[in-house]
PQR file of N, CA, C, O and H, with PARSE charges and radii, in Angstrom:
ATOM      1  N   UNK A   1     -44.184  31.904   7.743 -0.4000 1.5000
ATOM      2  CA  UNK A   1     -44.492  33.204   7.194 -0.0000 2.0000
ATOM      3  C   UNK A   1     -44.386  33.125   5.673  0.5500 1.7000
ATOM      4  O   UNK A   1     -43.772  32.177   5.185 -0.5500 1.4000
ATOM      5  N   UNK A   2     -45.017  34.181   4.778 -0.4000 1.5000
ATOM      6  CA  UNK A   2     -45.051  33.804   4.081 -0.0000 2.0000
ATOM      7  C   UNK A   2     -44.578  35.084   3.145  0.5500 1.7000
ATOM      8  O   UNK A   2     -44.389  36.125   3.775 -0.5500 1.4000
ATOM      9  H   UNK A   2     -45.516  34.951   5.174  0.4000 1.0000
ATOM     10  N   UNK A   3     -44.395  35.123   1.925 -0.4000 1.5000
ATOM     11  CA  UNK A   3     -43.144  36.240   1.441 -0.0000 2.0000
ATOM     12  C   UNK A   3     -43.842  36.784   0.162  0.5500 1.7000
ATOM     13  O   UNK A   3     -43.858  36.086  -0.852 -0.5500 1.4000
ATOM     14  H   UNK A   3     -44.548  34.278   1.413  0.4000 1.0000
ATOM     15  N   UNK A   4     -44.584  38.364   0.195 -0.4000 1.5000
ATOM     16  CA  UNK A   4     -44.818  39.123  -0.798 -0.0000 2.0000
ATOM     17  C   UNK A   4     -44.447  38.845  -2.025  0.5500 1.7000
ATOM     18  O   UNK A   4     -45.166  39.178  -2.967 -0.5500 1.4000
ATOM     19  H   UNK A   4     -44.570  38.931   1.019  0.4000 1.0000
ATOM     20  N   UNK A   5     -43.092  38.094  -2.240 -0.4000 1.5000
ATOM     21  CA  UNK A   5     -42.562  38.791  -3.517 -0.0000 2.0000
ATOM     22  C   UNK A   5     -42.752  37.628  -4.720  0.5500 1.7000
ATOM     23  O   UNK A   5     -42.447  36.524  -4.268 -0.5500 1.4000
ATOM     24  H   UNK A   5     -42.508  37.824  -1.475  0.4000 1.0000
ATOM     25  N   UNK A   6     -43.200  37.572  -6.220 -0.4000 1.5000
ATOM     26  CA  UNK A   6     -43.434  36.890  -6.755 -0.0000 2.0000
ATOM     27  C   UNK A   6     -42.832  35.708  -6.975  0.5500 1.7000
ATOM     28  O   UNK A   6     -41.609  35.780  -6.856 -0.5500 1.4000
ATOM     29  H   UNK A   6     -43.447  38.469  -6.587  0.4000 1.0000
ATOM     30  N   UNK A   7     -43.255  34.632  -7.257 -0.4000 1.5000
ATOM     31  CA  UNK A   7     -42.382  33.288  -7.625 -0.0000 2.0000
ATOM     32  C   UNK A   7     -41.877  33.308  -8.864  0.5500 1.7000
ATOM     33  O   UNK A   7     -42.439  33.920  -9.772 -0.5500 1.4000
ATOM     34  H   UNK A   7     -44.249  34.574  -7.354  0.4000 1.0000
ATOM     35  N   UNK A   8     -40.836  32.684  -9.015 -0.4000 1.5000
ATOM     36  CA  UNK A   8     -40.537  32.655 -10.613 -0.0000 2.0000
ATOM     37  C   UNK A   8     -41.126  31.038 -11.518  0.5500 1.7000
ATOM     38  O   UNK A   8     -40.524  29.999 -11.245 -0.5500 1.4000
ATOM     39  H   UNK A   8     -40.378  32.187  -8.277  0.4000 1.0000
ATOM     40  N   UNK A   9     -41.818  31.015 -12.127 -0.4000 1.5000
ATOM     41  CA  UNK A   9     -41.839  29.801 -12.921 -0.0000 2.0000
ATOM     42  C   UNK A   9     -40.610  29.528 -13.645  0.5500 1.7000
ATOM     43  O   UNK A   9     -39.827  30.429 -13.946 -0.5500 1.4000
ATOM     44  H   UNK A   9     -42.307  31.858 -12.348  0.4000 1.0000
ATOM     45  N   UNK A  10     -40.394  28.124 -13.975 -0.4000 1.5000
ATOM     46  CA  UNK A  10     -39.409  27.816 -15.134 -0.0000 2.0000
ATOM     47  C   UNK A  10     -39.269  28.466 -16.129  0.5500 1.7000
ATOM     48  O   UNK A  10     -38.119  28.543 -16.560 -0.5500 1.4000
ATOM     49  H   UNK A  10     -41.029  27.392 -13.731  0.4000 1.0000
ATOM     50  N   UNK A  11     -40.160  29.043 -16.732 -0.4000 1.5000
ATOM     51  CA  UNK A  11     -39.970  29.714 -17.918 -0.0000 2.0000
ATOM     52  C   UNK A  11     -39.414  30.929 -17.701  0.5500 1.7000
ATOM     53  O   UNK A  11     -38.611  31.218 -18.589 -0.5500 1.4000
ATOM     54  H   UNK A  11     -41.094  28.980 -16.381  0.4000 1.0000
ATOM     55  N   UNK A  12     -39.580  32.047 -16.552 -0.4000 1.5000
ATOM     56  CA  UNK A  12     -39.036  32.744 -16.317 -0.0000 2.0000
ATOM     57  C   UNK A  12     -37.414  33.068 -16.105  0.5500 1.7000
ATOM     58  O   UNK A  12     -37.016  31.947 -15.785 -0.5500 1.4000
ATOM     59  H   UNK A  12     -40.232  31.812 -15.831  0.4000 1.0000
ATOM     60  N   UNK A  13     -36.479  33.757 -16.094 -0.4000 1.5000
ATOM     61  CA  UNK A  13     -35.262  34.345 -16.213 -0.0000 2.0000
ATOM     62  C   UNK A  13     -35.156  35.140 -15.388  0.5500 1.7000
ATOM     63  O   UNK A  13     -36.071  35.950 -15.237 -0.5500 1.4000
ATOM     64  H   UNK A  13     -36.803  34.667 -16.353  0.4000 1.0000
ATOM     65  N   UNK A  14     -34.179  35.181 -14.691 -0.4000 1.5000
ATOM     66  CA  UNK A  14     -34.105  36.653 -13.237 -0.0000 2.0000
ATOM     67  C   UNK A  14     -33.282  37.694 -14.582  0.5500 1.7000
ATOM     68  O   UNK A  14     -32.352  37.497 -15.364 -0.5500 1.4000
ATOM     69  H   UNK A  14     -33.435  34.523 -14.813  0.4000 1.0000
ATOM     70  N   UNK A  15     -33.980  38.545 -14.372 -0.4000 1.5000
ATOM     71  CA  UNK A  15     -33.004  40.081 -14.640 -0.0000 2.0000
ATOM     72  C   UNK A  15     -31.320  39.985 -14.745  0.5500 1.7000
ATOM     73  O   UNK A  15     -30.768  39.819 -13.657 -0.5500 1.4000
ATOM     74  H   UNK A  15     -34.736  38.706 -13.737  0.4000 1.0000
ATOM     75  N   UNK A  16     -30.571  40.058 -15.752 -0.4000 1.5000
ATOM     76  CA  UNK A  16     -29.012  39.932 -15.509 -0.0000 2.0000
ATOM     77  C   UNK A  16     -28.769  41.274 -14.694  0.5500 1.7000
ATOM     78  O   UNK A  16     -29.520  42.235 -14.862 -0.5500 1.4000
ATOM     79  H   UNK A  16     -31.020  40.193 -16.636  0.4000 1.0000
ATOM     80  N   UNK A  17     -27.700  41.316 -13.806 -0.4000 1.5000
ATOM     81  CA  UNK A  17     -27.114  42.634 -13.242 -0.0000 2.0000
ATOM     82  C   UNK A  17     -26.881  43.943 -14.361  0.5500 1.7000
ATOM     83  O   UNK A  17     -27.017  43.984 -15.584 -0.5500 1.4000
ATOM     84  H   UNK A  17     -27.090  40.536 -13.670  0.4000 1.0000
ATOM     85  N   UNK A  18     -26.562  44.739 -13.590 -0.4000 1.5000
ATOM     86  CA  UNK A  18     -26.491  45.921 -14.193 -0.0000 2.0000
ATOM     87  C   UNK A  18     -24.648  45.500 -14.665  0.5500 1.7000
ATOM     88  O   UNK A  18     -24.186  44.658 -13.896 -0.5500 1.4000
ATOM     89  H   UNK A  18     -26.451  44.705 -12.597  0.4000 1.0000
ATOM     90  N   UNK A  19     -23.866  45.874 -15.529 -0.4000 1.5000
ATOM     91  CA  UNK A  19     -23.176  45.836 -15.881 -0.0000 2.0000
ATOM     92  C   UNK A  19     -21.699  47.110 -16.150  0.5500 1.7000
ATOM     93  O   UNK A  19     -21.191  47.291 -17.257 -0.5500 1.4000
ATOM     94  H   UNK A  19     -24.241  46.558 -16.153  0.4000 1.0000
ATOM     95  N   UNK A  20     -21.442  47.531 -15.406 -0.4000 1.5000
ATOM     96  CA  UNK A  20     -20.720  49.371 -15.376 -0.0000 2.0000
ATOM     97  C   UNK A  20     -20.299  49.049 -16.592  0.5500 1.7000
ATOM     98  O   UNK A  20     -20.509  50.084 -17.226 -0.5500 1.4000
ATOM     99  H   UNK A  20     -21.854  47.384 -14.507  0.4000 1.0000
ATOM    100  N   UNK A  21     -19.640  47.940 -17.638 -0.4000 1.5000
ATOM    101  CA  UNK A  21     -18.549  48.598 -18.595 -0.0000 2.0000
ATOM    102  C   UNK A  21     -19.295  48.521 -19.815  0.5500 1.7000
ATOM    103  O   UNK A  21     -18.541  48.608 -20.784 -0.5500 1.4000
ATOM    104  H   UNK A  21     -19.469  47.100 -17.124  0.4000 1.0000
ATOM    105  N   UNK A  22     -20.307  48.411 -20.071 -0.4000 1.5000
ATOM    106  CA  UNK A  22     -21.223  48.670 -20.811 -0.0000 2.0000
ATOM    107  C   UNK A  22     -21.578  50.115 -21.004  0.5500 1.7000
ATOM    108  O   UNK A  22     -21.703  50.631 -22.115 -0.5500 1.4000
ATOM    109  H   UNK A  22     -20.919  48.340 -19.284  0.4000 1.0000
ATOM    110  N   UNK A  23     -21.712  50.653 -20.020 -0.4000 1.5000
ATOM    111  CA  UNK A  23     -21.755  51.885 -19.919 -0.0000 2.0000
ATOM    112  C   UNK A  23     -20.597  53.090 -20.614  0.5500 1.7000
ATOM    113  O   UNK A  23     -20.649  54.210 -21.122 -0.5500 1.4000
ATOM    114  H   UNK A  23     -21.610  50.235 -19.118  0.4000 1.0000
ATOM    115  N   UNK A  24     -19.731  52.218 -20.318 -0.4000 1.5000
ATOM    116  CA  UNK A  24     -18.452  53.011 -21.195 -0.0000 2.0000
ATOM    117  C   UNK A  24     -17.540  52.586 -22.333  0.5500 1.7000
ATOM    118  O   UNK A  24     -16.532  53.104 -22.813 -0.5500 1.4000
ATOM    119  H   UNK A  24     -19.689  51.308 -19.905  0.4000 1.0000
ATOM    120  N   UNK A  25     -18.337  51.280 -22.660 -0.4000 1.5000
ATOM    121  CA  UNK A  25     -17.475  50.948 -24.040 -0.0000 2.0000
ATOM    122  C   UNK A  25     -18.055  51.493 -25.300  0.5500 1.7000
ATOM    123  O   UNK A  25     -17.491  51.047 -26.299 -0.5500 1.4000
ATOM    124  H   UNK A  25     -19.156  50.860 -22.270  0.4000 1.0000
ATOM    125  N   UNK A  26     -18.781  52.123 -25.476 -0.4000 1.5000
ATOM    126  CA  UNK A  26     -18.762  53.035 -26.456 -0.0000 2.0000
ATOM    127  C   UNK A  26     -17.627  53.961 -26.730  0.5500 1.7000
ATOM    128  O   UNK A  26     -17.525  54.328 -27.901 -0.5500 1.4000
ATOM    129  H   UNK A  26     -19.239  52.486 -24.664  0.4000 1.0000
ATOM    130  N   UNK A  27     -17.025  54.270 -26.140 -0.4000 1.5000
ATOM    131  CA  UNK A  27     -16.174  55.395 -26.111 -0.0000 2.0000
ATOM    132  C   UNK A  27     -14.450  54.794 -25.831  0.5500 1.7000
ATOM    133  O   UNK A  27     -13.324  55.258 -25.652 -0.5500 1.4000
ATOM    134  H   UNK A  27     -17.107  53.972 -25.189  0.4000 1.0000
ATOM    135  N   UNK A  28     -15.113  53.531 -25.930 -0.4000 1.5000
ATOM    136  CA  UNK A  28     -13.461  52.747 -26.645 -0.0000 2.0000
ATOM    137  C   UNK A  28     -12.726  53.142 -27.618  0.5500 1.7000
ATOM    138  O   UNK A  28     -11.498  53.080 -27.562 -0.5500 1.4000
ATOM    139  H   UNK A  28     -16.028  53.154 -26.075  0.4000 1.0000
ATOM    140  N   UNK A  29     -13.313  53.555 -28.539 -0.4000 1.5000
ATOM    141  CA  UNK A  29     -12.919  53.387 -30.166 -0.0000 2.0000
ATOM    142  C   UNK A  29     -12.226  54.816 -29.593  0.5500 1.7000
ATOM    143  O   UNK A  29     -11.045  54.678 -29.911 -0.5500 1.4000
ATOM    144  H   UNK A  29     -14.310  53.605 -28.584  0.4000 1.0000
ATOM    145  N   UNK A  30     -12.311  55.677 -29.143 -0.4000 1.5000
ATOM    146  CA  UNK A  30     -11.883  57.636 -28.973 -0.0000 2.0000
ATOM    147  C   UNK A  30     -10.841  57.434 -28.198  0.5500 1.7000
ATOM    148  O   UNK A  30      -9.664  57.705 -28.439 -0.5500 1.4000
ATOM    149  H   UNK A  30     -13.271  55.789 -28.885  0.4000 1.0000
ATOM    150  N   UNK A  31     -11.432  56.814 -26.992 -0.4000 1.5000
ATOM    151  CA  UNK A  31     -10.027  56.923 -25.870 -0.0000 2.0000
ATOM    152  C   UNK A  31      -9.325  56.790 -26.379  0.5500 1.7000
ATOM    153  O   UNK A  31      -8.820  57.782 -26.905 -0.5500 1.4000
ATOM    154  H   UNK A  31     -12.388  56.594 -26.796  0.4000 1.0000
ATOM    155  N   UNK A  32      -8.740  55.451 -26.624 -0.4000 1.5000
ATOM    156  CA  UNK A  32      -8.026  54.241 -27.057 -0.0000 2.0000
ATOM    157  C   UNK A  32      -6.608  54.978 -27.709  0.5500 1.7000
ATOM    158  O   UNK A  32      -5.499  55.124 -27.194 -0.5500 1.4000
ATOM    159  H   UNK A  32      -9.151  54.645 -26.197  0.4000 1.0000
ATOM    160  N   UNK A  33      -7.206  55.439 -29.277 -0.4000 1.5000
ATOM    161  CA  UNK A  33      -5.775  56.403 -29.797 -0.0000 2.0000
ATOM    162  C   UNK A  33      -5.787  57.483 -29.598  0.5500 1.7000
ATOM    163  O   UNK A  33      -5.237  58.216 -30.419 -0.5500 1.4000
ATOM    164  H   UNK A  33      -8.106  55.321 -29.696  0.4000 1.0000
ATOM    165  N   UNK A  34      -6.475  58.105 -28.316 -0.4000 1.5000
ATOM    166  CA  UNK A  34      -5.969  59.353 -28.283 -0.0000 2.0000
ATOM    167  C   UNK A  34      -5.186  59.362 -26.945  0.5500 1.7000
ATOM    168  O   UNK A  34      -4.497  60.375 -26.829 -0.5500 1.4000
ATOM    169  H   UNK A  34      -6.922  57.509 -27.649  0.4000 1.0000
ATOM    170  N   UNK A  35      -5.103  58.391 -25.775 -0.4000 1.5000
ATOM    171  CA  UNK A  35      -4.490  58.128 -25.088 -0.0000 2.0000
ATOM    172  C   UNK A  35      -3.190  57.838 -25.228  0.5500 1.7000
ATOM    173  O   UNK A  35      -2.299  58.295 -24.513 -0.5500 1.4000
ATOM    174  H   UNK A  35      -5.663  57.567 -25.869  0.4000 1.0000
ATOM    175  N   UNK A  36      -2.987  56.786 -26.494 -0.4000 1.5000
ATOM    176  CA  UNK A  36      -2.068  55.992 -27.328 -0.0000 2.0000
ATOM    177  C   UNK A  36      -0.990  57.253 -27.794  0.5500 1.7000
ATOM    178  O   UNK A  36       0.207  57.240 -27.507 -0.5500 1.4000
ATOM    179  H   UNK A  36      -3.711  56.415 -27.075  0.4000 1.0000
ATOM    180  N   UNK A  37      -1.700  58.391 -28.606 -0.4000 1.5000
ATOM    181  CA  UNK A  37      -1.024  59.568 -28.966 -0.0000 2.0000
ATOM    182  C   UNK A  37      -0.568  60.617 -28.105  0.5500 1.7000
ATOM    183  O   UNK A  37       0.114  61.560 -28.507 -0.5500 1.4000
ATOM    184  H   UNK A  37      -2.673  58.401 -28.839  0.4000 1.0000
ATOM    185  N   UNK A  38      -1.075  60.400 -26.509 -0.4000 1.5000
ATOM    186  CA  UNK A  38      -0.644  61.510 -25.592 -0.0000 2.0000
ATOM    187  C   UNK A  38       0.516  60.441 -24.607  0.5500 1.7000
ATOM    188  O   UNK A  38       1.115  60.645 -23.551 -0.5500 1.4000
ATOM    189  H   UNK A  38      -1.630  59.634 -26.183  0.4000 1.0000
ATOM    190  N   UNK A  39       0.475  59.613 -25.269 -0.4000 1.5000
ATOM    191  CA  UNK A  39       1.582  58.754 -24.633 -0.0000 2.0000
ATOM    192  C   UNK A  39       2.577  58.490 -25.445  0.5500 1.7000
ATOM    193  O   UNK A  39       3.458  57.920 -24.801 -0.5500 1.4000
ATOM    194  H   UNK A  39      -0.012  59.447 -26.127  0.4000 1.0000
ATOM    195  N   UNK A  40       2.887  58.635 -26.620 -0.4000 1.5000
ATOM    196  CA  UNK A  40       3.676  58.865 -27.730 -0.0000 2.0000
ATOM    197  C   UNK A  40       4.338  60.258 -28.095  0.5500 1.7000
ATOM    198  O   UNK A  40       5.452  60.501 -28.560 -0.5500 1.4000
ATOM    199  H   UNK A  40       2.172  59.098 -27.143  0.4000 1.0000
ATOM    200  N   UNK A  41       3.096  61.254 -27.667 -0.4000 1.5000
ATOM    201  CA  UNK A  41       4.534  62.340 -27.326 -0.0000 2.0000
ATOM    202  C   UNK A  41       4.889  62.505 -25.846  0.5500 1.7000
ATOM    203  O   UNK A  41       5.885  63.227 -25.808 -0.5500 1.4000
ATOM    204  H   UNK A  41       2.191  61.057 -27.289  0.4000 1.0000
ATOM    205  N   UNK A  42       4.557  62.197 -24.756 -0.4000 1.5000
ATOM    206  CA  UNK A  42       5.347  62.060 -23.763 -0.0000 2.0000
ATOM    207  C   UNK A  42       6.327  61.270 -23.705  0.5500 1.7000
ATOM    208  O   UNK A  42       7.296  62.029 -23.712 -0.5500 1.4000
ATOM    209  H   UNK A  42       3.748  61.611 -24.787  0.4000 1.0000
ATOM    210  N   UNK A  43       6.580  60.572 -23.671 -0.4000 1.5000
ATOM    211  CA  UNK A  43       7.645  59.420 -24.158 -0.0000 2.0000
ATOM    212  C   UNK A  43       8.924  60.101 -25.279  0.5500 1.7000
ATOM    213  O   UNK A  43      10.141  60.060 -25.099 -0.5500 1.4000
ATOM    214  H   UNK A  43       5.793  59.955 -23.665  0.4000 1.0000
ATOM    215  N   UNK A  44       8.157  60.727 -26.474 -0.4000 1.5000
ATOM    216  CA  UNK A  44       9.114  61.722 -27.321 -0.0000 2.0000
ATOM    217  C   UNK A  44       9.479  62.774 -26.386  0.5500 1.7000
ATOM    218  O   UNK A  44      10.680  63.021 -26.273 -0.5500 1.4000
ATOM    219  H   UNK A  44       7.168  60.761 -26.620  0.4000 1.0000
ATOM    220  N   UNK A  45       8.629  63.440 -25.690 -0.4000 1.5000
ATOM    221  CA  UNK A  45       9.401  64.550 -25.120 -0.0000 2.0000
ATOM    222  C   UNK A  45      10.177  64.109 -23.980  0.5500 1.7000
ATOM    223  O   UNK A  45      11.066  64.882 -23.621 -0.5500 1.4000
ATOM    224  H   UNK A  45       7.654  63.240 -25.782  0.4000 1.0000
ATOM    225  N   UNK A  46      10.001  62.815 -23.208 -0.4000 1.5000
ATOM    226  CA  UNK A  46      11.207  62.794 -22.270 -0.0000 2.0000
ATOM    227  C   UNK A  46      12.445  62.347 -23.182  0.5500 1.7000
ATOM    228  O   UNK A  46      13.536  62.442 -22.620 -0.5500 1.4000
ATOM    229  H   UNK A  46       9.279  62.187 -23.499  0.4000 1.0000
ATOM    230  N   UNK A  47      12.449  61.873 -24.505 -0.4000 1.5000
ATOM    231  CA  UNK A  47      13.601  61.090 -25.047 -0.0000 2.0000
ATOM    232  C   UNK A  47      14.449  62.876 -25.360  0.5500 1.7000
ATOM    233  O   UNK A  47      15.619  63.197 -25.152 -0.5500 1.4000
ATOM    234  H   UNK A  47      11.562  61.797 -24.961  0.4000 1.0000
ATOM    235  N   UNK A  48      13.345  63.682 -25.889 -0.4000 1.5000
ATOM    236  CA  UNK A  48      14.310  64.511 -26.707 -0.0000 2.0000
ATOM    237  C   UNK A  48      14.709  65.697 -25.464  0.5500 1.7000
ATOM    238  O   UNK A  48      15.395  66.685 -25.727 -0.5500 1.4000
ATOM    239  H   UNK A  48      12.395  63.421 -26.058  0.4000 1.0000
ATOM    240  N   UNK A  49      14.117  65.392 -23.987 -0.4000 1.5000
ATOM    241  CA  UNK A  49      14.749  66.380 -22.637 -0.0000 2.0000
ATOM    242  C   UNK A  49      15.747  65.629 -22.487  0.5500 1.7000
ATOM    243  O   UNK A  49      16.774  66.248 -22.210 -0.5500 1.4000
ATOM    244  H   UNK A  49      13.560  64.590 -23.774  0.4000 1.0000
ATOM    245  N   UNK A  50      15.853  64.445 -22.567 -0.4000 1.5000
ATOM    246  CA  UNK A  50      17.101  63.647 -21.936 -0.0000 2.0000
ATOM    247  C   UNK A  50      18.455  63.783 -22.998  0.5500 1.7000
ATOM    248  O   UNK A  50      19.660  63.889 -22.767 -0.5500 1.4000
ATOM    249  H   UNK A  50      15.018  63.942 -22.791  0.4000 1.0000
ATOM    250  N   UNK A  51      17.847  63.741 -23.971 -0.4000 1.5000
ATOM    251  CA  UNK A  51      19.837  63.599 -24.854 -0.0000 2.0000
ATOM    252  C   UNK A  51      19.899  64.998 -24.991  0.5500 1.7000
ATOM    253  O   UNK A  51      20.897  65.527 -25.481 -0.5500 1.4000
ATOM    254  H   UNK A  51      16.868  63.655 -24.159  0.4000 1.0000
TER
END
């Protein structure tokens, strides 16, 4: 049998996958210290509930 789908020559390259974190590393640079800063006062506010 024989199969519809095109051959690839040598010169050709298959498609790389789709990649998810591509999708969201733009938005590295934002998270990053503002996560950093909501974890810096939690951390302050359990130090200053505890003493």
């Amino acid at each position: 049998m024989s199969s519809h789908e095109p051959r690839q020559t040598h010169g050709e390259t298959p498609a790389a996958p789709h990649d998810p974190v591509e999708d969201i590393i733009h938005a590295v640079p934002i998270v990053l210290p503002v996560a950093g800063g909501v974890l810096m006062f939690l951390l302050a506010f359990i130090a200053v509930y505890l003493a």
